[in-house]
N, C-alpha and C positions, 0 to 999 in steps of 0.2 A: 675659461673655467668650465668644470663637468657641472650641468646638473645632475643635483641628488636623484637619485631613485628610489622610488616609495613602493616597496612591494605590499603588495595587498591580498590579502587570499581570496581568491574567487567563491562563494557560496556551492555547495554540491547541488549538480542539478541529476533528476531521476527522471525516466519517463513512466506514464500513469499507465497501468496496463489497462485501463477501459477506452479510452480516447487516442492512446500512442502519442500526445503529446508533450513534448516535456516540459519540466518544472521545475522552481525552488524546491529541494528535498523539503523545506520550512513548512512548502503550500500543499504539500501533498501525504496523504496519510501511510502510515507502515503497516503492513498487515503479516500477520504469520501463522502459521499453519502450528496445532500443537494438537498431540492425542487426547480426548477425550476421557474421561473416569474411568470409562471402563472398555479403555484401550481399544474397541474396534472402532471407531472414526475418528477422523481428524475432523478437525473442525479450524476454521478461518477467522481469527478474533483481529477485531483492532488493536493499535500498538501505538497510540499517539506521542505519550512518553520517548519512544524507540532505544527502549531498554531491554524488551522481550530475547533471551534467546533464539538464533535458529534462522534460518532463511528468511528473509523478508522482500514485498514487494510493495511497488508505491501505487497509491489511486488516490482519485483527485475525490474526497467525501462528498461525493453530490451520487444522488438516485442512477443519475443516466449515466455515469461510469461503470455504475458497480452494475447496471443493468449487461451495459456493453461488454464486462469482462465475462461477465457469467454467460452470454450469448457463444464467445467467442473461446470460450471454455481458457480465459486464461490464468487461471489463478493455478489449477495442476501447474503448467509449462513454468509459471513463475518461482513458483516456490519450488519446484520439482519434486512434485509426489504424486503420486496415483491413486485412484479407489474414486469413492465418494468424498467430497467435499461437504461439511454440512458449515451454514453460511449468512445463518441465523441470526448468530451474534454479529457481525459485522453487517448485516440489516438493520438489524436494532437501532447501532451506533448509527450509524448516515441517517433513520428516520426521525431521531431526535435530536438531529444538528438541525440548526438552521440554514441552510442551502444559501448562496450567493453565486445567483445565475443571474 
């Protein structure tokens, strides 16, 4: 007699662009890049929801990711855009989570 087989879907995993390691899409935050009011800069807002249109990239909401990305200039390569990044908002959001390091 066969046994049954239980398909199961595997959870999406993303890697963090500040750390390079990867993760539960669940555990890691979505960011994306959208033009600003008055169209000359982009700006890098959080997307927790992950309903935002538009390119998105994953980071793990702790200080020393978002340090690391910004060191490593990768939020341009991720999202794929150029110019200045302004990065404000999505400082905000990580300084008033509570971190679990």
């Amino acid at each position: 007699m066969r046994a049954a087989r239980v398909k199961t879907r595997s959870a999406p995993v993303r890697t963090c662009i500040g750390c390079r390691k990867q993760a539960l899409a669940a555990d890691l935050l979505r960011v994306v890049a959208q033009a600003s009011a008055e169209g000359q800069e982009l700006a890098v807002i959080p997307d927790p929801q992950r309903r935002l249109p538009g390119r998105g990239a994953s980071l793990h909401p702790l200080s020393s990711c978002l340090s690391n990305a910004v060191k490593r200039r990768a939020f341009g390569r991720a999202l794929r855009v150029s110019g200045h990044l302004d990065i404000s908002a999505l400082e905000h959001y990580v300084e008033n989570r509570h971190e679990h390091s």
